[in-house]
C-alpha positions as CSV (number, residue, x, y, z in Angstrom):
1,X,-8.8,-27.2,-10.6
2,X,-7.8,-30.9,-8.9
3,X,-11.6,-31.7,-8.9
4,X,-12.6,-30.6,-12.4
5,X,-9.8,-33.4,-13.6
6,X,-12.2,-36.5,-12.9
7,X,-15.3,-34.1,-12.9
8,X,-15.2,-32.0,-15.6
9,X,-18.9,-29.8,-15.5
10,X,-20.0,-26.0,-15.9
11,X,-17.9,-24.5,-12.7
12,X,-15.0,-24.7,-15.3
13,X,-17.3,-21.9,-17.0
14,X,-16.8,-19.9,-14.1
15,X,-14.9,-16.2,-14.0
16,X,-13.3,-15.7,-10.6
17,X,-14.4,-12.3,-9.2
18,X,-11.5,-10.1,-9.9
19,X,-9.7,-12.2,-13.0
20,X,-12.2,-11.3,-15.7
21,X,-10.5,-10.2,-18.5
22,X,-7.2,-11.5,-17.0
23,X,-5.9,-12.7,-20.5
24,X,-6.2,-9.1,-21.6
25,X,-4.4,-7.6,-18.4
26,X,-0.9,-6.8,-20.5
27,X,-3.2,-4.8,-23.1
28,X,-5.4,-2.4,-20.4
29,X,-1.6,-2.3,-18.6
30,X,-0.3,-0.6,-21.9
31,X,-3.3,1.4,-22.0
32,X,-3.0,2.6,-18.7
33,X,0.7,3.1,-19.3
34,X,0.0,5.2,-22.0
35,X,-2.3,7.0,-20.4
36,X,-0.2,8.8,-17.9
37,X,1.7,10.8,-20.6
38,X,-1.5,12.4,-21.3
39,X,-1.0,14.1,-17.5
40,X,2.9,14.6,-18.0
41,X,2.2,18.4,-19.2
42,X,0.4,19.5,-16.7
43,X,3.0,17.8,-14.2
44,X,5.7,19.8,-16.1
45,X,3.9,23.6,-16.2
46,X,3.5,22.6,-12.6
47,X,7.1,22.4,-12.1
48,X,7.7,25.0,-14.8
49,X,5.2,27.6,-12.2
50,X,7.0,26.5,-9.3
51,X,10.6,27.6,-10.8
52,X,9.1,30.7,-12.0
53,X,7.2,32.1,-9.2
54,X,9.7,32.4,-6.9
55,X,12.2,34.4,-9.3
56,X,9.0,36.8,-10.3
57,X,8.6,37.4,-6.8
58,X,5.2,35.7,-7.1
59,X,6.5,33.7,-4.1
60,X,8.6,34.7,-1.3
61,X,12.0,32.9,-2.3
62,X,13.2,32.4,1.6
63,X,9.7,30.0,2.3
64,X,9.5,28.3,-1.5
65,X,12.6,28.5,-3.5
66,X,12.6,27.7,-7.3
67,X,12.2,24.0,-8.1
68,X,16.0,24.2,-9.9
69,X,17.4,24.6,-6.0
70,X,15.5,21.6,-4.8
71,X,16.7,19.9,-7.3
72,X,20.0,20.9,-6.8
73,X,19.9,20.1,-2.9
74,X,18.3,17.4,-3.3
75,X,21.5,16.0,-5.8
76,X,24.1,17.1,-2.8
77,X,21.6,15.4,-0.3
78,X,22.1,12.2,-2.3
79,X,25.8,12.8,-3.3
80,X,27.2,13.0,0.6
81,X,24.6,10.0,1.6
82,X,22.8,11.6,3.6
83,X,19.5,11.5,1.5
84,X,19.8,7.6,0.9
85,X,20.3,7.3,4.8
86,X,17.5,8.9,5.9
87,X,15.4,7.1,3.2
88,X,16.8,4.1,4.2
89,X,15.5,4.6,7.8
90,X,12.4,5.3,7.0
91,X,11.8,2.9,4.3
92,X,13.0,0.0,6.8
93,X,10.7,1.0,9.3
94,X,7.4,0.8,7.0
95,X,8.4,-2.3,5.4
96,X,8.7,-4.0,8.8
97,X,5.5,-2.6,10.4
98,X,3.5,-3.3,6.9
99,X,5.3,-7.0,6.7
100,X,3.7,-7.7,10.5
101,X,0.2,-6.1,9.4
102,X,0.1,-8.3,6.3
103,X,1.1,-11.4,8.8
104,X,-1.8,-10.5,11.0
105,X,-4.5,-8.4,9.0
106,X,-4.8,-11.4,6.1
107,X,-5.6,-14.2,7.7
108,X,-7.5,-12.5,10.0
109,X,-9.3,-11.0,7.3
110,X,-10.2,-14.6,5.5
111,X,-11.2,-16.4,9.0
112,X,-13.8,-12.9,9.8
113,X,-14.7,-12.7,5.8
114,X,-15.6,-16.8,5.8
115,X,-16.6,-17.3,9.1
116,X,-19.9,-15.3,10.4
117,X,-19.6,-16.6,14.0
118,X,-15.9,-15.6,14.4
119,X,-16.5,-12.1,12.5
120,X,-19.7,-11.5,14.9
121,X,-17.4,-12.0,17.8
122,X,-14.6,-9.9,16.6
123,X,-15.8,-7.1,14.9
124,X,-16.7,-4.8,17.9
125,X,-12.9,-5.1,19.1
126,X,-11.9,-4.4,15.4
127,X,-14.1,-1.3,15.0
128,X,-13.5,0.0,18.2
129,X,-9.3,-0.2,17.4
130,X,-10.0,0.9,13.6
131,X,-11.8,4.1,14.7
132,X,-9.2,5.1,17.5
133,X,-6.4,7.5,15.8
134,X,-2.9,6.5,15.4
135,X,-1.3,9.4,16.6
136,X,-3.4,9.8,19.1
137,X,-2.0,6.5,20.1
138,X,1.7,7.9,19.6
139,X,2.2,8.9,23.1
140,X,1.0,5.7,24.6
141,X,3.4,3.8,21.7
142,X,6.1,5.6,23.3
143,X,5.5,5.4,27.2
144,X,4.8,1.8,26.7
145,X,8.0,0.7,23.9
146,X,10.5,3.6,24.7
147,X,11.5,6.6,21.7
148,X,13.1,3.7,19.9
149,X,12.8,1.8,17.0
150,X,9.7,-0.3,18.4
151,X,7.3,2.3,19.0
152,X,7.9,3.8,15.6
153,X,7.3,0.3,14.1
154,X,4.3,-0.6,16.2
155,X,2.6,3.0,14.8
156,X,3.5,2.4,11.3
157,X,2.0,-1.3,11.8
158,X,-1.1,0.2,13.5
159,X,-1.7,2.9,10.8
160,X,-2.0,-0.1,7.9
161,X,-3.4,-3.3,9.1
162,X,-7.3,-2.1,9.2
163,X,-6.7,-1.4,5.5
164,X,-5.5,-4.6,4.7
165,X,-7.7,-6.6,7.2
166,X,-11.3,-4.5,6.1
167,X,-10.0,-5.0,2.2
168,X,-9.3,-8.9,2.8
169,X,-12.7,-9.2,4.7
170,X,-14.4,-7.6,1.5
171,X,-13.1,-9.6,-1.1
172,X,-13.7,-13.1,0.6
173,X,-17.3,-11.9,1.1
174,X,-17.6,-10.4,-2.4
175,X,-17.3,-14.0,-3.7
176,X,-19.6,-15.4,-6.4
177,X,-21.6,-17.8,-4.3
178,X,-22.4,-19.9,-6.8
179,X,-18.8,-20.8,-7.0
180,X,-18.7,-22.0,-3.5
181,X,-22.1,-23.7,-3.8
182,X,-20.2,-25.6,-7.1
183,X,-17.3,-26.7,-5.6
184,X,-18.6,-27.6,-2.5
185,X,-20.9,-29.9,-4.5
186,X,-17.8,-31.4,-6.0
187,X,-16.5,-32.5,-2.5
188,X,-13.9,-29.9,-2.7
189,X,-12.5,-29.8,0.6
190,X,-12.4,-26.3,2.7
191,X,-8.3,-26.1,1.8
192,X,-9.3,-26.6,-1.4
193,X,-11.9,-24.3,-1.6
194,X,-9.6,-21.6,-0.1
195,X,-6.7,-21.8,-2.4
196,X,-9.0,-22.1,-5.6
197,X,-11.6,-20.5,-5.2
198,X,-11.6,-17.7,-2.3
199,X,-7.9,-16.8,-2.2
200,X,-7.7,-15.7,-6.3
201,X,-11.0,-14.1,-5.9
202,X,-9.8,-12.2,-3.3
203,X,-6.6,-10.7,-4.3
204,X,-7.6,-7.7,-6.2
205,X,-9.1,-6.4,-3.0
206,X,-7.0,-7.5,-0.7
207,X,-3.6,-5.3,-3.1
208,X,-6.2,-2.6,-3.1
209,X,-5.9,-2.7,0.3
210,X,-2.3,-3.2,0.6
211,X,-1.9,0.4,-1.6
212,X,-3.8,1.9,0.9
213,X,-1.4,0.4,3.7
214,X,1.4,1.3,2.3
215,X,0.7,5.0,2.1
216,X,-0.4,4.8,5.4
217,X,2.2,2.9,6.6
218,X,4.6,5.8,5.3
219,X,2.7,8.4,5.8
220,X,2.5,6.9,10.2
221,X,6.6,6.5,9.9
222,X,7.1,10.1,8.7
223,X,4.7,11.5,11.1
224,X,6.3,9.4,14.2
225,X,9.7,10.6,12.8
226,X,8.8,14.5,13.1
227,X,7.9,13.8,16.7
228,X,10.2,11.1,18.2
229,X,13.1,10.4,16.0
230,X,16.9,11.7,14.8
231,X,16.9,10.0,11.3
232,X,14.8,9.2,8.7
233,X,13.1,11.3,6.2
234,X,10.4,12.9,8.8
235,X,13.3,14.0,10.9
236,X,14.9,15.4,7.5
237,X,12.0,17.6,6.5
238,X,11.6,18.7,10.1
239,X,15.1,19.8,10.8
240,X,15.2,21.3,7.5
241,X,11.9,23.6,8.1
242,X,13.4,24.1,11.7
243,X,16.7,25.2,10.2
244,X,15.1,27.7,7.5
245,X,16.6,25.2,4.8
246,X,13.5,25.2,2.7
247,X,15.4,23.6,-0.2
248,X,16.2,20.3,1.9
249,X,12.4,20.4,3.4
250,X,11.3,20.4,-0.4
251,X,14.1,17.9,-1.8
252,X,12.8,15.6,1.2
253,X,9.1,16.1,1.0
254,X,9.3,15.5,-3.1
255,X,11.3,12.5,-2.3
256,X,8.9,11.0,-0.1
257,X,6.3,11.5,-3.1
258,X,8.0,9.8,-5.7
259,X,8.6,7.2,-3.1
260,X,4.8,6.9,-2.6
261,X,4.4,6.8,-6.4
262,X,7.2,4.0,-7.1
263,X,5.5,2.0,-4.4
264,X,1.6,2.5,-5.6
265,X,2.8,1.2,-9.3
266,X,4.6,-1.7,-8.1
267,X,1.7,-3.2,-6.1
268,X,-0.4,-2.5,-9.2
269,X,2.2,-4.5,-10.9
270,X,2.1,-7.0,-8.6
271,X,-1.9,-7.3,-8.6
272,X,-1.6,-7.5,-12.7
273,X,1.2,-10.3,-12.4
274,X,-0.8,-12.8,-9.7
275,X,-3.9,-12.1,-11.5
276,X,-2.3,-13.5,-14.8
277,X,-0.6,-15.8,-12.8
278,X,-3.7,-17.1,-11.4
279,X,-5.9,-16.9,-14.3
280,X,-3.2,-19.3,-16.1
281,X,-2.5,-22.3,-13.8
282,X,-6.2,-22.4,-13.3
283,X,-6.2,-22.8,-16.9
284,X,-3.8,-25.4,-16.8
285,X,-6.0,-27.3,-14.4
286,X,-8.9,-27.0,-16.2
């Protein structure tokens, strides 16, 4: 840190909430790699059940066909472009309402979390809006933004920034007062003390909230896509259960999973990477 340069002293002994252990992050990464071959059989009798059921007439093959069909839709899906097209609908749609709830919910988040006044002031607005449900709020998105591209954006952004913005708030409190206490009797100024101090401390919980944003981000775009939309992957899967084309409705619904997946593991890469990050150029200042 800038201030530990002229003044080295015993906050330089100090573990940021959140980046204990950082220097060890790439081993409990490969540990936590390997752990998820240890579910991989159980994923595949899974599968293997689901292509057998159907052809034992366990199932009835017209409402779940074998998973080898889904499959196999789901390859012409992606082979005529329609698959990536719908994806790409949806996916645009999440990023952009997560992008603006990350815009408002984190800073928001630091100025309630650090300041009591301005969080005491807030918070019954913020509670009142967190506890009212999204789709309840669909029709209004609609009569107020049109059946456009806005109102599906302004649901998706609804559905994830109380994640983000109740996560951020709970990492800035969670930090070590005694940090604070130390830098501020170093003079650190209140930048200072934000980018140093509160901000690394904060990032594990505020990506912890950003997983749960996502998935709710997606899960708000697929929803408002079923009700109000002709493209995207909620439009897919309900055409396709309209239509009796069950192996589309699965090819789309396990698509939208391994989405969900791919996105969860990259923000958990992402977490892992600042938290290295962090840990080292504080090193380096120390």
């Amino acid at each position: 840190m800038a201030y530990l340069i002229d003044k080295p002293s015993a906050l330089s002994s100090f573990r940021l909430p959140g980046r204990e252990g950082a220097a060890g992050t790439p081993r409990r990464a490969k540990a936590e790699g390997g752990s998820l071959a240890y579910g991989v059989p159980l994923l595949l009798a899974f599968f293997l059940l689901w292509e057998i059921a159907p052809r034992l007439g366990w199932l009835n093959r017209i409402f779940f066909p074998p998973v080898s069909e889904v499959i196999l839709a789901w390859r012409n899906m992606m082979a005529s472009g329609i698959l990536a097209e719908h994806i790409g609908m949806s996916l645009q749609r999440a990023a952009i309402g997560f992008g603006l709830a990350v815009l408002v919910a984190v800073p928001l988040g630091f100025l309630m979390g650090r300041y009591s006044m301005f969080e005491k002031i807030s918070d019954l607005l913020v509670q009142t809006l967190r506890n009212t449900s999204q789709f309840a709020l669909l029709p209004v998105f609609i009569l107020l933004l049109g059946i456009g591209e806005a109102s599906k954006i302004a649901i998706t952004f609804y559905s994830s920034v109380f994640f983000l913005l109740i996560n951020t708030i709970s990492g800035v409190k969670s930090v070590d007062p005694l940090l604070i206490k130390a830098a501020r009797s170093m003079g650190t100024s209140e930048p200072g003390l934000f980018r140093k101090v509160i901000l690394p401390a904060s990032v594990p919980s505020v990506v912890a909230g950003a997983r749960l944003a996502v998935k709710s981000s997606i899960f708000a775009v697929i929803g408002a896509e079923m009700l109000a939309a002709k493209s995207g992957l909620g439009y897919l899967i309900q055409q396709s259960q309209l239509m009796m084309e069950t192996a589309d409705m699965y090819a789309g619904i396990l698509t939208l999973t391994a989405i969900g997946l791919i996105v969860n593991y990259l923000l958990v890469w992402f977490e892992r990477s600042v938290t290295v990050w962090m840990s080292r150029s504080d090193g380096s200042d120390t």
